[in-house]
C-alpha positions in Angstrom: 52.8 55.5 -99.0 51.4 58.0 -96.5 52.3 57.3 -93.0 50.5 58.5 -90.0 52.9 60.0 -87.2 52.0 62.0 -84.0 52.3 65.7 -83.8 53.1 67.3 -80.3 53.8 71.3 -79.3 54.9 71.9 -75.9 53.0 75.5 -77.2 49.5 74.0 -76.4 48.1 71.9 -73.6 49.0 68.3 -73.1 46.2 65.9 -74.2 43.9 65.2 -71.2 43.0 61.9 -72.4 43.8 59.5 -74.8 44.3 60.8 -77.9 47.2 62.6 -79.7 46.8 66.8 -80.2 47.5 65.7 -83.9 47.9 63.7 -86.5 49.5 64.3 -89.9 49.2 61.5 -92.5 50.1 62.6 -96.3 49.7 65.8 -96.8 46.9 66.6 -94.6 47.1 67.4 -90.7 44.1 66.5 -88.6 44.2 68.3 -85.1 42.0 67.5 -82.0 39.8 69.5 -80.6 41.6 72.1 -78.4 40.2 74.1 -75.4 40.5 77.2 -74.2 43.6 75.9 -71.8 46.9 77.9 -71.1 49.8 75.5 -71.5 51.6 77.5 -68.8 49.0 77.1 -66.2 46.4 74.3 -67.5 44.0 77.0 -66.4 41.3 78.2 -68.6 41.9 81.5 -70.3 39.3 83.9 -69.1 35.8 83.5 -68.4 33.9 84.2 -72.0 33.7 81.7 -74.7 35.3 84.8 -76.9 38.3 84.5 -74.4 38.7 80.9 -74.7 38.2 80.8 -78.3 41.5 83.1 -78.8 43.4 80.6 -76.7 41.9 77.8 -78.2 43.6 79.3 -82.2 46.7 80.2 -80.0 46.8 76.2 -79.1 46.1 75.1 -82.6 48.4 77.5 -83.8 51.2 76.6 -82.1 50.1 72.4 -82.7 50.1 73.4 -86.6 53.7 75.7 -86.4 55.3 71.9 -85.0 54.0 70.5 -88.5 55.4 73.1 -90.2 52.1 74.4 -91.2 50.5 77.5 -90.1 46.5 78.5 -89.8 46.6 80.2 -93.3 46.6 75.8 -94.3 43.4 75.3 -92.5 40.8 73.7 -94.8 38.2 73.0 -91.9 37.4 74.0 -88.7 34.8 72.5 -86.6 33.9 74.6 -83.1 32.2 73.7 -79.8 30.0 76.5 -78.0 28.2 75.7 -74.5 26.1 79.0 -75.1 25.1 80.0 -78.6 23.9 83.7 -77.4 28.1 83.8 -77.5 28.2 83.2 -81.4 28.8 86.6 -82.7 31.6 87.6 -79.6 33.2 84.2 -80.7 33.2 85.1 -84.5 34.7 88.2 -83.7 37.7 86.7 -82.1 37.6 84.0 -84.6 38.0 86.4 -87.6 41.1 88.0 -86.1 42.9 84.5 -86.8 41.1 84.0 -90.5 41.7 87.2 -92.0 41.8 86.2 -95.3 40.3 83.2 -97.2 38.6 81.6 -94.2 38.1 78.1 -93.8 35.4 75.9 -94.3 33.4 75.8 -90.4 30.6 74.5 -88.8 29.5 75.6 -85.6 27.5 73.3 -83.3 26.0 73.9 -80.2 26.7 71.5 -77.2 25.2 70.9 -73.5 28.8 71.0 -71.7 32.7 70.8 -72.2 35.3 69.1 -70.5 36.6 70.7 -67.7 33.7 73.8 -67.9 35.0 75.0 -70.7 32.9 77.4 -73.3 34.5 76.6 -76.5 36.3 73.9 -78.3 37.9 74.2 -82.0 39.3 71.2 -84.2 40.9 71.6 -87.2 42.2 69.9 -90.9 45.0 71.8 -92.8 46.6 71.1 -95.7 50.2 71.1 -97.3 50.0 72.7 -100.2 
């Protein structure tokens, strides 16, 4: 019987509400959205959605690395951008962490972010 159990990384920001910055339950991990937030600082990391994003994988990375899973298990991603004209900056960074066999993604478009951010990524991996 698959049991759900909380997944925390001292690697990625602290959850700023109520919710958990993952969750693994059977074989599958399902991670919350993560912005673009240094754990060090709780600062955002630069000022371009393409210099968030990085942060934001570096944070799910790390979340991921806790469950002994790394982004080479992600099945699904799901991002967050405030400005769409910063799509193709944000794939770029984006690639550099999905080099090879990608996951699935959707991309949608939103009005605003917590705490101003540009860009917000959740993700499902996998145990194989």
């Amino acid at each position: 019987m698959s049991m759900k159990k909380v997944v925390r990384s001292d690697g990625a920001p602290a959850a700023i509400g109520p919710y958990s910055q993952a969750i693994s339950c059977g074989n599958m991990v399902f991670c919350s959205g993560q912005l673009g937030l240094d754990p060090a600082t709780g600062l955002l990391a630069g000022g371009s959605a393409s210099e968030q994003v990085k942060r934001c994988l570096l944070n799910l990375e790390a979340v991921l690395s806790v469950a002994g899973l790394s982004m080479s298990d992600v099945v699904k991603t799901t991002l967050y951008l405030v400005d769409m004209g910063e799509f193709k900056e944000v794939n770029e960074s984006y690639a550099a962490f999905f080099e090879e066999s990608p996951p699935a993604r959707s991309t949608v478009g939103v009005s605003a972010l917590p705490l101003g951010a540009k860009v917000e990524v959740e993700a499902i991996a996998s145990r194989r």
